[in-house]
C-alpha positions as CSV (number, residue, x, y, z in Angstrom):
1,X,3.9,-20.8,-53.7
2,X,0.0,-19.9,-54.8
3,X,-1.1,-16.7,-56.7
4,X,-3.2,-14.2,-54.9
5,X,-5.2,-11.3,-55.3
6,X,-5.6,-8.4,-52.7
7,X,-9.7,-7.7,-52.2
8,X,-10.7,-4.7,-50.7
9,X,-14.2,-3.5,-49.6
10,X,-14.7,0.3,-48.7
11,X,-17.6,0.3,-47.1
12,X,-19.3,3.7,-45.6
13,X,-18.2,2.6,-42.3
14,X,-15.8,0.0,-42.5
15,X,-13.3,-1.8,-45.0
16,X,-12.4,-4.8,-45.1
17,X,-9.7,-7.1,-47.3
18,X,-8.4,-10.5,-47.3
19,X,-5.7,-12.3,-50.0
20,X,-7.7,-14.7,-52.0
21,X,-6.4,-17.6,-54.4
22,X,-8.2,-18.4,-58.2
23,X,-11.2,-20.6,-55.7
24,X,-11.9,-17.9,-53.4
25,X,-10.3,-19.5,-50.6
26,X,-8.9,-16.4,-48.1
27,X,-5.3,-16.8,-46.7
28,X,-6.1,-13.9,-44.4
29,X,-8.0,-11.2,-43.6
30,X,-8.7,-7.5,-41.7
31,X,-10.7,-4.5,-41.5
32,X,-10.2,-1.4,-40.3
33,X,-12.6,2.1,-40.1
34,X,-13.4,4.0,-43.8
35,X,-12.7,7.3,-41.6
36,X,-9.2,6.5,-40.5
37,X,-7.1,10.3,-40.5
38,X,-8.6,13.2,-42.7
39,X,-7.6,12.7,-46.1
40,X,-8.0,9.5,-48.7
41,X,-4.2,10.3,-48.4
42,X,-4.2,8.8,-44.5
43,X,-6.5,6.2,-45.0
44,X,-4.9,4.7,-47.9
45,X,-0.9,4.8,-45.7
46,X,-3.0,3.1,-43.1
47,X,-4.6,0.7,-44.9
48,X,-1.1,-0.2,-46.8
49,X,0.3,-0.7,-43.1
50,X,-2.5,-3.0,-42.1
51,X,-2.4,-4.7,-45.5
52,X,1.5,-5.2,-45.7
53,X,1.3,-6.7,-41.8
54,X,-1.6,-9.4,-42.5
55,X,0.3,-10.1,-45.9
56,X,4.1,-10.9,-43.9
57,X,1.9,-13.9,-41.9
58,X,1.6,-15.5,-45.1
59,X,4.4,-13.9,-47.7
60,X,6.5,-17.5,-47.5
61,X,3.6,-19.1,-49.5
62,X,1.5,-16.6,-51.6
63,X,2.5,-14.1,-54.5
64,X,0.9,-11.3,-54.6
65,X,0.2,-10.4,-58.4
66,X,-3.2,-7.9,-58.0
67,X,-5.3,-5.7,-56.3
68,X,-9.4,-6.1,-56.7
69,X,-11.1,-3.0,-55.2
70,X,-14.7,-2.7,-54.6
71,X,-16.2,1.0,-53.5
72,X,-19.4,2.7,-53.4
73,X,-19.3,5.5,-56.5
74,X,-16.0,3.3,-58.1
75,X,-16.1,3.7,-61.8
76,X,-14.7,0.7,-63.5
77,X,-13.8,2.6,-67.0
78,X,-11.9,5.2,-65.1
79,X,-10.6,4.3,-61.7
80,X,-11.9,6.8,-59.8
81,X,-14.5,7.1,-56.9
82,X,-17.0,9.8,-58.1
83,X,-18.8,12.0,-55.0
84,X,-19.6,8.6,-53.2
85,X,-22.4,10.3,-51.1
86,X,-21.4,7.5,-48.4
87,X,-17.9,8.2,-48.4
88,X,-16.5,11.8,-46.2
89,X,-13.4,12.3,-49.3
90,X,-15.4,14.4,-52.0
91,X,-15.2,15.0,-55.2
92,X,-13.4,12.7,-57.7
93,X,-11.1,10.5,-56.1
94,X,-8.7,9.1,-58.3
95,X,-8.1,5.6,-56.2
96,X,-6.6,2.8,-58.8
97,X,-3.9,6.0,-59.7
98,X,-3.1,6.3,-55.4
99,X,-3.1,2.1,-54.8
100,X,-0.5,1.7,-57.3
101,X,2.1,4.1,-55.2
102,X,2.2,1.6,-53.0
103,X,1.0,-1.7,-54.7
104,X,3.3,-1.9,-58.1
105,X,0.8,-4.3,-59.3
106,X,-2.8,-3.8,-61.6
107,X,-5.1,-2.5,-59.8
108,X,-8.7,-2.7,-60.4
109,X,-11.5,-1.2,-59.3
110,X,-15.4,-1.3,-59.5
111,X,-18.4,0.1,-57.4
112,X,-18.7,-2.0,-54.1
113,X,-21.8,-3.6,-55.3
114,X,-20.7,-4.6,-58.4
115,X,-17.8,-6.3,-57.4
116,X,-20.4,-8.2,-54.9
117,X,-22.4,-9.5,-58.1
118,X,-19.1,-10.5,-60.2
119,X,-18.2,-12.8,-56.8
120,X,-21.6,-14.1,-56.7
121,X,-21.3,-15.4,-60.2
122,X,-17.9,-16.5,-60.1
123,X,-18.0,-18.1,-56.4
124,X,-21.8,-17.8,-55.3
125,X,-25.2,-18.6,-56.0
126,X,-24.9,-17.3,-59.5
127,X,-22.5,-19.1,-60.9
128,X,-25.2,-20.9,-63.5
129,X,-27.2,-17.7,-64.1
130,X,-27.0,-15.2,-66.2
131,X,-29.2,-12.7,-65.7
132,X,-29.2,-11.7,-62.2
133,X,-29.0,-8.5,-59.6
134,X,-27.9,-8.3,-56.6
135,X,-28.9,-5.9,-53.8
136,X,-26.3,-4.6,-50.8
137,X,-27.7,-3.2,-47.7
138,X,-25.0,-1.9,-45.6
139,X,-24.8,1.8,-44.8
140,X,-26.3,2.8,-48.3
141,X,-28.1,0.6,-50.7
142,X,-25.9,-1.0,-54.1
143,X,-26.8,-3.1,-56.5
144,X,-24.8,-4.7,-59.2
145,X,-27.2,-6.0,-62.7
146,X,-25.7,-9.1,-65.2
147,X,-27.5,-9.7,-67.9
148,X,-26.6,-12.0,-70.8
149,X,-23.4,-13.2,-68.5
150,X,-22.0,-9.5,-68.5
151,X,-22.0,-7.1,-66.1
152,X,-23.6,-3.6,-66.7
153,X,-21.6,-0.7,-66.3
154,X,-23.6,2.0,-69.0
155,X,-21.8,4.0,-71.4
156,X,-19.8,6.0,-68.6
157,X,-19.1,3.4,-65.8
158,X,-22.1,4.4,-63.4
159,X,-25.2,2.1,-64.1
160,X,-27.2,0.6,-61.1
161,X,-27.9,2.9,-59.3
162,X,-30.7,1.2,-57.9
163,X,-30.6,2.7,-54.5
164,X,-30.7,5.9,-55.7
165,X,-34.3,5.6,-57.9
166,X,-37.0,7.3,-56.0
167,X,-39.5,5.8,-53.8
168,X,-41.7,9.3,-52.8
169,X,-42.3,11.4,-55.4
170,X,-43.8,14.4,-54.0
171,X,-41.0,16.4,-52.7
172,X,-41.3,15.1,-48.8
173,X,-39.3,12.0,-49.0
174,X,-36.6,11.5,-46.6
175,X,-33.0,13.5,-47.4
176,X,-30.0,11.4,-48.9
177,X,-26.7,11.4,-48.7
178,X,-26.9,12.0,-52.5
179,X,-28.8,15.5,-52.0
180,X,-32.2,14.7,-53.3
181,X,-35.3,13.1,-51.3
182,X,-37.0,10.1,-51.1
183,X,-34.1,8.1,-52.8
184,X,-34.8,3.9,-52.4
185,X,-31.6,3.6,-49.7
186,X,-32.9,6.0,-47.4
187,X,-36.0,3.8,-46.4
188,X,-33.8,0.4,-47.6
189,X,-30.4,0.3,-45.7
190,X,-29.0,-0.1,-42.1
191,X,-29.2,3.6,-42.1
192,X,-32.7,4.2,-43.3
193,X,-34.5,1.2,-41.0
194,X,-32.7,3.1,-38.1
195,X,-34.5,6.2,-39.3
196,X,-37.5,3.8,-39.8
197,X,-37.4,2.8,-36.3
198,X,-37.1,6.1,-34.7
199,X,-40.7,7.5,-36.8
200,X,-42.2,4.3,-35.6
201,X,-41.2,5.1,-32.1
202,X,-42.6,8.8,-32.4
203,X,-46.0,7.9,-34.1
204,X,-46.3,4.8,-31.0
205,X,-46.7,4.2,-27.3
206,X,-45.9,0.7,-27.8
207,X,-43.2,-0.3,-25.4
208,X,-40.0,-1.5,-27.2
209,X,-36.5,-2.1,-26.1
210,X,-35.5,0.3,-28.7
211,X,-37.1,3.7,-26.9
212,X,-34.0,3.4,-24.3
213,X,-30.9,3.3,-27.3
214,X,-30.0,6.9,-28.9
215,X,-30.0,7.5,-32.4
216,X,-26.1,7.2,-32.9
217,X,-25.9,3.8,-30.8
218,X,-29.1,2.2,-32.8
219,X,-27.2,-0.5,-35.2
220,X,-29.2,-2.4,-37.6
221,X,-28.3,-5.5,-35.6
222,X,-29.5,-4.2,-32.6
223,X,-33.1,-4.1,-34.4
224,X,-32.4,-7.5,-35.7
225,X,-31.8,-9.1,-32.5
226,X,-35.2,-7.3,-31.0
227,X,-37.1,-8.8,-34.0
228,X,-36.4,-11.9,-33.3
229,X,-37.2,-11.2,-29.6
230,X,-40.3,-10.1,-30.7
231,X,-40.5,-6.8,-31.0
232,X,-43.1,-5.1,-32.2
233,X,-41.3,-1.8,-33.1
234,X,-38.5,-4.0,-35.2
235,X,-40.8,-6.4,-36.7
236,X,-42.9,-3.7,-37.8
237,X,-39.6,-1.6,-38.9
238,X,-38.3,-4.9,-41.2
239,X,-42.1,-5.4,-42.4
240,X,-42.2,-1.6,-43.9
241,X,-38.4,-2.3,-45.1
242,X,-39.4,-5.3,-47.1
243,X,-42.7,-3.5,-48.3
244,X,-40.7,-0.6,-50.1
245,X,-37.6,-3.1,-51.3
246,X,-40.1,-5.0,-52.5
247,X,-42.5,-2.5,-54.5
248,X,-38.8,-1.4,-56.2
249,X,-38.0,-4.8,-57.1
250,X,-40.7,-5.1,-59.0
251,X,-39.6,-2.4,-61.2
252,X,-36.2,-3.6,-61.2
253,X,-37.9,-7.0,-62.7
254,X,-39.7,-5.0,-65.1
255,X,-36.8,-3.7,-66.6
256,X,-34.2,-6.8,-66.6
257,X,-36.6,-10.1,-66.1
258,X,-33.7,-11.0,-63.8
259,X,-34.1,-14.8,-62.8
260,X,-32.8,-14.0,-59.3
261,X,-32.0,-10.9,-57.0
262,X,-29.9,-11.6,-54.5
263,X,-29.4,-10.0,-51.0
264,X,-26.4,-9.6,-48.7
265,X,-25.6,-7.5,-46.4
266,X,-26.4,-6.9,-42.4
267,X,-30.1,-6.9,-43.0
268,X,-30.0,-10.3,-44.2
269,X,-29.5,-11.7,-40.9
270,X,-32.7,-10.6,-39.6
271,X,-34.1,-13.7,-42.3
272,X,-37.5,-14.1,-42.5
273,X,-38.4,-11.2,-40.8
274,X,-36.7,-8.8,-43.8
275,X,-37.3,-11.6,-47.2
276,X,-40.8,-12.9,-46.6
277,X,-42.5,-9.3,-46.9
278,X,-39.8,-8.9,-49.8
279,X,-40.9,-11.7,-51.6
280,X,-44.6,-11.1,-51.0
281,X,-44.7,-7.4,-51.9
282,X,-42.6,-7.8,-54.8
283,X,-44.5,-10.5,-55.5
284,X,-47.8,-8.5,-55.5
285,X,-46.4,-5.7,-57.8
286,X,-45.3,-7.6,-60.5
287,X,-46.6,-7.6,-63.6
288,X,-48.7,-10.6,-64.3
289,X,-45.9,-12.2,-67.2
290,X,-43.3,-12.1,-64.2
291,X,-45.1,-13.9,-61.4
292,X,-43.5,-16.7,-59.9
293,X,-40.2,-16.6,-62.2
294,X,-38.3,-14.6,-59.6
295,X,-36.3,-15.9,-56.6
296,X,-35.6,-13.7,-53.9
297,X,-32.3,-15.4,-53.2
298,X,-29.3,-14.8,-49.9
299,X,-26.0,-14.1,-51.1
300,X,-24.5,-17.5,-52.1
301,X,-21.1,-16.3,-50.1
302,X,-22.2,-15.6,-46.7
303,X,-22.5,-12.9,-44.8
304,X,-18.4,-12.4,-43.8
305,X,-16.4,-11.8,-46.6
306,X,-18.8,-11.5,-49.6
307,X,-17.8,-7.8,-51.1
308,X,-13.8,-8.5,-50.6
309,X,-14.7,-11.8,-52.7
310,X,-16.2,-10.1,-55.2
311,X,-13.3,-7.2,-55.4
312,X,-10.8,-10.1,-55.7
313,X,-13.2,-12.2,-58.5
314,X,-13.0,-9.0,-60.7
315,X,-9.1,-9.2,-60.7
316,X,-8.9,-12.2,-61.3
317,X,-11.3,-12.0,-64.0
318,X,-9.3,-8.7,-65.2
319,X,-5.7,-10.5,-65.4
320,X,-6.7,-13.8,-67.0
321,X,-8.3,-11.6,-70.2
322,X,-4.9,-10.2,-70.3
323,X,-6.1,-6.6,-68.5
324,X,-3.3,-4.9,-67.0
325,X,-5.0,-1.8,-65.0
């Protein structure tokens, strides 16, 4: 019988977990919606439920011995999730204290993004680098920042906070979840190259397939797909994406000299049409002693399971230093 570790992703719309072994191979898996009943209360006795009946498929040959949580707002030092602007439970949630009512196990837990770069240096393209950041783009924008081989929390549990630096200054950026304007995930995230495509569509008569979907049914894979159809709406949506990601990056290099930034998330499918004005506008913002040391990388993990790897790496890396959250 192998040793496993629970992962969990919270994601602004969906979570997702899976039982992983020490090589990041995943027994099984499920997801089910962030907004199932009205209280963290009901999502957690449903997530339990779901967890408990993927785990009896395989209970004959795993042990369960942790729980690796990843979360947008999760605070490693203190094991809560802290007004997660993403998230519809408010206030301080105190989440590693709930999980162990019904897992009597550690329980660990670190933001979502985080968690992503700790799995790409353990399993992923990381695992020879050690200075490195890596970028989520699901609902919101995440990043999680190594450097010297050691993740960076800050002093209180909260650093990298990358998509929440400010890309317009001048009082008439767009409004964040966060409740300030012109934050970096409201232009960079599925959410924000929705709202990217739909000022596009206003300030245009060019046709696009995009003019006939509603705001609510618009996914960020919808746009992907009419990229690669060719069109012009998208491509120009991904092309102003990648101009502001880029433009930040550049200051993200300025402070770190990371040697890679890596990107996961639902954007990344759209390839090309989202890394190559990345690369080039980063590229054309850096400061001249950073030019062509920085790779703008994929995750190393996929697309699939990447954050529930991550959530599981950092309990794995928690119990074999002898942590006992």
């Amino acid at each position: 019988m192998k040793d496993v570790i629970l992962g969990i992703d919270i994601g602004g719309t969906n979570t997702k977990f899976g039982f992983l072994d020490r090589d990041g191979i995943s027994l099984v898996q499920g997801e089910l919606s962030t907004n199932e009943g009205e209280t963290v209360h009901d999502f957690l006795r449903v997530l339990y439920q779901e967890v408990m009946t993927k785990f009896k498929k395989i209970e004959d040959e795993a042990n369960l011995i942790g729980v690796g949580v990843g979360a947008p707002n999760g605070n490693y030092y203190t094991g809560t999730i802290e007004n997660a602007p993403n998230l519809k439970w408010h206030g301080s949630v105190p989440l590693v204290d709930l999980l162990k009512q019904y897992f009597k196990m550690p329980v660990f837990l670190t933001n979502d993004a985080n968690a992503a770069a700790i799995g790409e240096m353990v399993y992923g393209g990381a695992k020879n680098m050690n200075n490195f950041v890596v970028i989520t783009l699901g609902t919101g924008l995440g990043s999680g920042i190594v450097v010297n081989g050691q993740l960076v929390y800050g002093h209180d549990g909260n650093a990298g906070e990358i998509g929440h630096t400010l890309v317009n200054v001048n009082g008439r950026g767009r409004m964040c979840g966060c409740g300030r304007k012109g934050c970096l995930e409201t232009y960079v995230s599925a959410t924000g190259i929705k709202r990217t495509v739909y000022k596009l569509l206003a300030d245009s008569t060019d046709y696009s397939e995009l003019r006939s979907v509603s705001f609510n049914d618009l996914t960020a894979e919808m746009i992907t797909q009419a990229a690669k159809r060719g069109d012009k709406i998208a491509i120009d949506a991904f092309e102003y994406t990648g101009k502001v990601l880029g433009m930040k990056l550049a200051d993200t290099v300025a402070h770190l000299s990371p040697e890679a930034i890596f990107l996961f998330g639902g954007l990344v499918r759209a390839e090309e049409f989202l890394f190559d004005p990345v690369r080039y506008h980063m590229e054309k913002n850096l400061l001249h002693i950073f030019k062509g040391k920085v790779k703008i990388l994929p995750s190393g993990l996929g697309l699939n399971n990447t954050a529930v790897m991550g959530a599981a790496a950092l309990a794995w890396n928690e119990m074999e230093r002898g942590a006992t959250a």
